[in-house]
N, C-alpha and C positions, 0 to 999 in steps of 0.2 A: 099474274103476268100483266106488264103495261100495255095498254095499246098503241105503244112507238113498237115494243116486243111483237105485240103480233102482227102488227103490219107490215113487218120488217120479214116474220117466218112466210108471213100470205105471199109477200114481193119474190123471196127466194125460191118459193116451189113453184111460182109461174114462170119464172126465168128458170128455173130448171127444166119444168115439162116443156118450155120455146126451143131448149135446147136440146133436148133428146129426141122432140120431133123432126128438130132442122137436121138430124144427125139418123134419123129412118128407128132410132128405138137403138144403136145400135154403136159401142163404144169400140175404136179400133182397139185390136190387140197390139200390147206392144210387141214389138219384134224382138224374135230369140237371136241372142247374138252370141259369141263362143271368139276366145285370144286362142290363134292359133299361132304354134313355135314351130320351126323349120330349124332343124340342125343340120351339121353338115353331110348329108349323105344321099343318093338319090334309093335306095332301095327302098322298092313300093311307088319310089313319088305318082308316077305315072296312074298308077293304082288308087291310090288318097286324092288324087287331085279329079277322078273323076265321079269319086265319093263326096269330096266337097261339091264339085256341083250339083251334088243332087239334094245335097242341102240344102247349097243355096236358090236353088230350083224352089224350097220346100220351105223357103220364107226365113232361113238364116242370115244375121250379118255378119261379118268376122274384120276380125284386126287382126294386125299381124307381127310377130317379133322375129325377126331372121338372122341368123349367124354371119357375123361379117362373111367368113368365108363360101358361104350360098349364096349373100344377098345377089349379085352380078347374074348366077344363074338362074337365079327365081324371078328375078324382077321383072322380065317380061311376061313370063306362064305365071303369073299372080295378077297381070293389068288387067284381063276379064273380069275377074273377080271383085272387081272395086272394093278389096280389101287395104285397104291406107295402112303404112306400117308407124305403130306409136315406137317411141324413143320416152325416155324418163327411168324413173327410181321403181324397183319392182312391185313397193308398194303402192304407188300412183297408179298403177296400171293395173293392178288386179281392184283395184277398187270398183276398176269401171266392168266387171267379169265375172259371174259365177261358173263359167263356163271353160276349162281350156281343152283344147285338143292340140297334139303333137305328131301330128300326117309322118313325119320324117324322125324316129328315133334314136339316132345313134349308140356305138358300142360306148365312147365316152362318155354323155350325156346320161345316158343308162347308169353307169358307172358311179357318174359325179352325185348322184343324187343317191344312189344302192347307197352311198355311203356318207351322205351329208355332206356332201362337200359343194359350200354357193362359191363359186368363183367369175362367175359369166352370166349377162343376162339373160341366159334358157334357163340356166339352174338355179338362179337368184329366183327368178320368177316361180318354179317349181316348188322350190323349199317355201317359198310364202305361201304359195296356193296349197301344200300339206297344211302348215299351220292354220292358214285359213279354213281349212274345211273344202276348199272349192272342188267343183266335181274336175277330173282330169284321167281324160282317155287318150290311149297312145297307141300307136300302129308300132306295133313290134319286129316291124322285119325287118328295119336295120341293126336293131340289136340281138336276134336269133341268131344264133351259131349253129340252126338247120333251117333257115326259111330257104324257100325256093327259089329265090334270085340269088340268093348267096351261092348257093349248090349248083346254079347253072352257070354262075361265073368262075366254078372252083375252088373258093374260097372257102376249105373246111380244115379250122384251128384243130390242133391236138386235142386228144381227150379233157386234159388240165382247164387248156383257154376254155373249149368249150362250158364244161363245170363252172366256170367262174362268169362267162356270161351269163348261161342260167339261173345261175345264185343272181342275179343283179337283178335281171327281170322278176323272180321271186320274191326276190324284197320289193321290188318294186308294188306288185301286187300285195305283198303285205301290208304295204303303207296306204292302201285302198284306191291306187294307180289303177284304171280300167285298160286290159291289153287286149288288142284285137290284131288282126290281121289288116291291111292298107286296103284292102280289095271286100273288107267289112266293117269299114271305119262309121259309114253313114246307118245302119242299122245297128251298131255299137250306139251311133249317139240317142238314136231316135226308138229303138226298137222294131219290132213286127209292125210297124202302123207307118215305117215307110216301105213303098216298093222299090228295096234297094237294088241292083243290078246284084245277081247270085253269087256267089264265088266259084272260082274255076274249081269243077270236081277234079281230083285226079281218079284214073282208074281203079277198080277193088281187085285185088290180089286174092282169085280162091285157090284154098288148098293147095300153096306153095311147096309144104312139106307134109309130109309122114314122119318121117324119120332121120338123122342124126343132130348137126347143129347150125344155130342161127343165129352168125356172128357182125360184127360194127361193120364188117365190109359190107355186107348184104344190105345191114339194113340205112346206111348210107345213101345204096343203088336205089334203096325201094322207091318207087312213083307208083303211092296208093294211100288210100284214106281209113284201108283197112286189111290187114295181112292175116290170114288162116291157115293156122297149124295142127298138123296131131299133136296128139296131147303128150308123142315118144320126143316131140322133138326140143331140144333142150337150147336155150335161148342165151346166153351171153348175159352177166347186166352189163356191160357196153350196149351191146344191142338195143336192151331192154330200157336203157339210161335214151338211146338214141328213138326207138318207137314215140316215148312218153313226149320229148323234147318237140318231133317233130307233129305229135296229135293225131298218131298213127292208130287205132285201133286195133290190139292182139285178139283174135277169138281164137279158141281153141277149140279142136276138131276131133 
């Protein structure tokens, strides 16, 4: 090695160790950032958006892609947030993103993507981030056909509709989509290593029945996280279609 060569190594690791000193030993981390997409629908919002804060409590930064048809009603309950919304080609923008979350799901959205369909920039962006590989969790109560806003607003599709948004979110999930709950968005992203606010329990349901049958109507009614039956009493698959969908737990008695 020349001695221009080692003079030159001797010079770099003193202006590196000036540097590390003037810096306490200690290299900032870059900051986790995540593109989040807002389609048209408020179920959950309320719920996701107090899940992002605690994200971004927790040192996240986010961008943001909004459905014309939302932007008007998001764009003040997003100015906290210092989330800047990008505009461009859906490839330009996952470039900048390993990261997407979807706070706001909808029944179409769900839909457009269950079946490959890029027409709009939520879904354009979506189909790239499959191909890409990027990680992409989604709050599923806009597109459940039993989440609990949906059912306190009365809106419960026929058996059919219902079937066919489940098939969506299932594909969804097959495509390796992470689905959570809005009100479990921020420990969906992060895990057990955040203290995310809990999710609302519903009540447990003991020993409803003993005996005869346990049909769609009932289990419709049910507000519980867990329902218990004898083991005489014979179950509907509506019902049983309707238990699984809403994440009911059956024990039997």
């Amino acid at each position: 090695m020349s001695i221009d060569a080692v003079l030159d190594r001797i010079l770099l690791d003193l202006l590196s160790d000036r540097i590390i000193a003037r810096m306490g030993g200690r290299v900032p981390a870059k900051p986790r950032s995540a593109l989040l997409l807002f389609a048209e629908t408020d179920f959950g919002l309320e719920a996701a958006l107090e899940q992002l804060q605690q994200l971004r409590d927790a040192g996240w930064a986010f961008e943001t892609v909004i459905a014309p048809e939302a932007r008007q009603s998001l764009k003040d309950r997003l100015a906290g947030f210092g989330a800047a919304e990008v505009e461009g080609k859906a490839g330009d923008i996952l470039d900048q993103h390993t990261t997407i979350l979807v706070p706001t799901l909808s029944i179409s959205l769900a839909a457009k993507v269950a079946l490959g369909i890029a027409d709009d920039p939520l879904s354009k962006i979506l189909q790239g981030g499959l191909e890409r590989g990027v990680r992409i969790i989604a709050a599923r109560d806009g597109g459940c056909p039993n989440g609990r806003d949906r059912r306190a607003r009365g809106l419960l599709p026929n058996a059919a509709y219902q079937a066919t948004m489940s098939g969506h979110l299932q594909r969804l999930m097959d495509y390796g989509i992470e689905l959570s709950w809005a009100a479990r968005l921020a420990v969906a992203v992060e895990g057990d290593t955040l203290a995310a606010a809990p999710p609302i329990a519903a009540p447990k349901l003991i020993a409803a029945r003993t005996e005869g049958v346990f049909g769609l109507r009932e289990a419709r009614s049910l507000n519980a996280t867990e329902l218990r039956l004898g083991h005489a009493v014979i179950v509907t698959p509506a019902a049983a279609e309707e238990l699984r969908a809403r994440d009911i737990a059956l024990v039997r008695e």
